[in-house]
N, C-alpha and C positions, 0 to 999 in steps of 0.2 A: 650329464645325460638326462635329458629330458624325457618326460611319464609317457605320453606316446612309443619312444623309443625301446624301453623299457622294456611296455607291452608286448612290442611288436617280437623284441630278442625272447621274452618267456615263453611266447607262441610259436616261435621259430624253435625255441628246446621242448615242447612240450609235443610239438610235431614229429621232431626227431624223432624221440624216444616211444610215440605211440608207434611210428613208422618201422622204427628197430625189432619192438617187439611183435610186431605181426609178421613182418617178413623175415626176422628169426623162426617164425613156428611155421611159417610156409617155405623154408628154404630145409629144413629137416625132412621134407616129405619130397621140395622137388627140385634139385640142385641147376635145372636147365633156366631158372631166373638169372641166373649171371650171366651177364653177354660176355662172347666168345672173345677172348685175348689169345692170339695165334701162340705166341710166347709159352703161355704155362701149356699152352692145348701140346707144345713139339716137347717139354719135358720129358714125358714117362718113354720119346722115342730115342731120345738124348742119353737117359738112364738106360735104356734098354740097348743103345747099341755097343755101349761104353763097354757094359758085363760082358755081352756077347763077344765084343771083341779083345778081352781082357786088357784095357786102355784106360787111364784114370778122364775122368771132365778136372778142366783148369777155372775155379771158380776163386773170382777176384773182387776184393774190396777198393780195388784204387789207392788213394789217399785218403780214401775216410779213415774219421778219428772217432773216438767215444769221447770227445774231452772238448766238443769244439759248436758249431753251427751244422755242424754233417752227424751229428751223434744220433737223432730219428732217422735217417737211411740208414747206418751204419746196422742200428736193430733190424732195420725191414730187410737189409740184403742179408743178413745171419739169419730170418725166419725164412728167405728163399733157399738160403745155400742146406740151412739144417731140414728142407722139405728133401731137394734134390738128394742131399748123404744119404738121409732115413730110406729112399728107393733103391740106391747105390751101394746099401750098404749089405743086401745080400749077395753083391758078387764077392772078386777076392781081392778087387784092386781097389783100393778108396781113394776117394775126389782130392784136387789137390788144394787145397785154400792159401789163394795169396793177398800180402796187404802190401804199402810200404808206410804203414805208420805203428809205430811200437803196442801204442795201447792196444790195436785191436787182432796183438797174437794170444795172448792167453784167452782172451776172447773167443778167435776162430779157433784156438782148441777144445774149448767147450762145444763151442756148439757141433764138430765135428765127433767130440766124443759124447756128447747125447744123443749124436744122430744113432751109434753106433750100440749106443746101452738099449735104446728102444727095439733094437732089433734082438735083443738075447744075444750080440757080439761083439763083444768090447774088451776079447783078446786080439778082434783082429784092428783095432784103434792103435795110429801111430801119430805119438805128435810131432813126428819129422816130416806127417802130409799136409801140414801148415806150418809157411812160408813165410820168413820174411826179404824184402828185398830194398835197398837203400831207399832210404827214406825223401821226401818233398815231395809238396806238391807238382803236377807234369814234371815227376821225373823223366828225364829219357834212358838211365840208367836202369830204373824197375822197367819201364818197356823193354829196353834191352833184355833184359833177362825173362819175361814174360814171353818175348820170341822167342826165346835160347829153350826156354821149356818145353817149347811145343813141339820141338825135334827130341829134343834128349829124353825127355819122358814120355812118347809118340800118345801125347794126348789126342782124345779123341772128339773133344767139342770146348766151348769157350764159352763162359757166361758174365760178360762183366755186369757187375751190379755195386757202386760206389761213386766215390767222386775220380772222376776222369776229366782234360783237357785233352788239348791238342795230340796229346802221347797217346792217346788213342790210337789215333791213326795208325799207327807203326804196329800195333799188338794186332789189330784188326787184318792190318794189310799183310803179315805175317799170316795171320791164319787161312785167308783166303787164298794165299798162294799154295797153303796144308791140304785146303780145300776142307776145314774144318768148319760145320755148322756154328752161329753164333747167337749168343740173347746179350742184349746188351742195352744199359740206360746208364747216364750220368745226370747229377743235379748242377751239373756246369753247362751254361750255354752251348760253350765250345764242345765238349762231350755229347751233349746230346743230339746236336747238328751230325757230328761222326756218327754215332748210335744209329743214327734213322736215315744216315746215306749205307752205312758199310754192313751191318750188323742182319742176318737173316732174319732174325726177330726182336727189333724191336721194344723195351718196353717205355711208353709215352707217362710222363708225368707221374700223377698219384698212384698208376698201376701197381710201381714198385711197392708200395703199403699193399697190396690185396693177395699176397703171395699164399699166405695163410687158409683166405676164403678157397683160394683155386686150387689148392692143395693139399689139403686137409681135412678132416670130414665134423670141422668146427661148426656149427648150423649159427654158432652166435658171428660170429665172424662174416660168413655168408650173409647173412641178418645186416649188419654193420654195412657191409658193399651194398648192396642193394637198396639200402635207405641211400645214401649216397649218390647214388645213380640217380634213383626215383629225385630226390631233393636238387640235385642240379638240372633236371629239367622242367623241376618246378621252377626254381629260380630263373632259368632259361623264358619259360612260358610269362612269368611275373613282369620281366624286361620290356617282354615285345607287346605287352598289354599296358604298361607303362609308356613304351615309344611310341605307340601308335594312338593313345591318350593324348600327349602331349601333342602329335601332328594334327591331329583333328582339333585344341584347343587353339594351335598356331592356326589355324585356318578359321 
């Protein structure tokens, strides 16, 4: 690595981090910096219809693993699902968390039972509302049973957030026949192609990390998104001042 390069990476952390910290102390004062994600914005009506209606939400890890190249999603969809329980968990019915990989049941019992401590109710915490269902990657076996849920337990919305393929399709297309609202992202091609055709909302790419900022009343986190933002359209801006440099040096 060459001292230019260097430079340029310590200016790029040193940007960061001034960036973080000022828009951390201006996102505690004014939370409408964060651009609108349709996704977390349909949340609290997702939570809110579920209680009303006494119907559990079916929230799903896929085949992520904690043990694997999926183990950063696996954390971000357990900081969405344990946002969603913590709003769900003053009804009477709790969300249902499914996986089809081992490592991440006592996992999704945690964070389902932290959802459920924070709220002063963790008699009403069962770990039989997390699920496991045979295991592999694009099971169509766990889709199968992902459909078979959404009757037998007359779930009331679907959130997938994991590693999903093509077996999407089948859970999705189930629900839509339920006429079930969905949120939905995978870190697989194939998944997230499904996601952004079937899915009412959507979430795109790094989104799934920002679950925290949009849901919680973290102003560091909020601070964190927002630098984020602001730096990739710097980076964006850096490009086309670069590109249009070089066209004018080609000419």
């Amino acid at each position: 690595m060459d001292a230019t390069t260097q430079v340029l990476g310590l200016l790029v952390i040193v940007l960061a981090l001034s960036v973080t910290m000022i828009t951390t102390q201006i996102a505690r004062r004014r939370r409408a910096l964060l651009r609108p994600i349709p996704a977390y914005q349909m949340i609290p009506e997702f939570v809110g219809f579920a209680i009303e209606s006494n119907r559990p939400l079916q929230l799903s890890f896929g085949s992520a693993e904690l043990t694997g190249p999926s183990t950063l999603l696996s954390l971000a969809s357990a900081e969405l699902f344990y946002q969603i329980a913590q709003r769900n968990a003053v009804g009477d019915v709790a969300p249902l968390i499914t996986m089809s990989n081992t490592s991440l049941l006592p996992f999704g019992q945690d964070t389902l039972r932290r959802a459920y401590q924070s709220r002063g109710r963790i008699d009403r915490f069962r770990n039989t509302n997390v699920r496991w269902y045979p295991a592999g990657a694009r099971s169509l076996t766990y889709a199968a049973a992902i459909a078979s849920i959404m009757g037998d337990d007359r779930v009331s919305a679907n959130v997938f957030a994991g590693r999903f393929g093509p077996e999407l399709a089948l859970m999705m297309e189930a629900g839509l026949r339920r006429d079930l609202p969905s949120i939905a992202v995978s870190d697989q091609l194939e998944g997230q192609a499904i996601a952004f055709v079937f899915a009412d909302y959507p979430l795109i790419g790094e989104e799934i990390f920002q679950a925290g900022a949009y849901l919680s009343d973290s102003a560091s986190q909020m601070g964190q998104t927002i630098t984020i933002d602001l730096l990739r359209w710097v980076l964006i801006a850096a490009l086309l001042i670069l590109m249009g440099l070089s066209l004018l040096n080609g000419v």
